[in-house]
N, C-alpha and C positions, 0 to 999 in steps of 0.2 A: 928226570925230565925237567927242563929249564920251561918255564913259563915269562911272559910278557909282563912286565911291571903293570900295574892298573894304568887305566888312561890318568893326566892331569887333570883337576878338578873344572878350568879352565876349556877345558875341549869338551865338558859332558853338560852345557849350559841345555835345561828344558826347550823341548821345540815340539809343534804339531804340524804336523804333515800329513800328506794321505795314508800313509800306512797306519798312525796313531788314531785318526778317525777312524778308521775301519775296526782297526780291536777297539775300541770303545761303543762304536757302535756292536759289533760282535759281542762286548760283555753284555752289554743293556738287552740284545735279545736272547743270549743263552739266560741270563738270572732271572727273565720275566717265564721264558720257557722250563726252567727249574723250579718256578713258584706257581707255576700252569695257570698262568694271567696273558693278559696279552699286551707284548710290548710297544703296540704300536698305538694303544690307547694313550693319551695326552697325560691324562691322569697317574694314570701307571706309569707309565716311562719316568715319570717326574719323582714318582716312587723308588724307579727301581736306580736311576741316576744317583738318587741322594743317597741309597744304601752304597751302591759304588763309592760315593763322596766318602760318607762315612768309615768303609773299609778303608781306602787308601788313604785317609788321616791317619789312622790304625798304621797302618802299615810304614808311612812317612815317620809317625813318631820314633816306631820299633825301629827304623833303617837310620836315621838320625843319633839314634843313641849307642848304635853299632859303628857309625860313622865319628862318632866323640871318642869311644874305645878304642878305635882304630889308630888315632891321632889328628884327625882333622883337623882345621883352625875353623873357628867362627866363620869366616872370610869363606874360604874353602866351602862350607855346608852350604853357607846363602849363595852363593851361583851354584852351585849344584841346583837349588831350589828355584835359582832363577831372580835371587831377592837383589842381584847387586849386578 
């Protein structure tokens, strides 16, 4: 089976659009709905956003270090991240 080379690091620059709000909004009320809180409280949401924050740091470092294994350049990581 031949597969498609990854995209260039250059064409996968971070962007939010309406579909990214929608699953973001989506995780903040499935996680408040998983910790049987309610997401629409001010409080809570700011609660359940920061654990989201905290996960996808998680997850940023782990996919970073997999992205150095891989061969990435410096250059290459920071626009993926959006830094350059």
């Amino acid at each position: 089976m031949v597969t498609d080379p990854p995209p260039h690091p250059c064409d996968l620059r971070p962007s939010t659009d309406y579909r990214c709000r929608q699953i973001v909004h989506h995780a903040i009320t499935e996680l408040g709905h998983a910790r049987h809180v309610d997401p629409d409280h001010p409080a809570v949401r700011t609660h359940l956003i920061g654990s989201l924050i905290d996960q996808a740091e998680t997850e940023r470092t782990t996919t970073i270090t997999n992205l150095i294994d891989s061969g990435y350049t410096p250059i290459e990581i920071s626009i993926l991240l959006g830094l350059r």
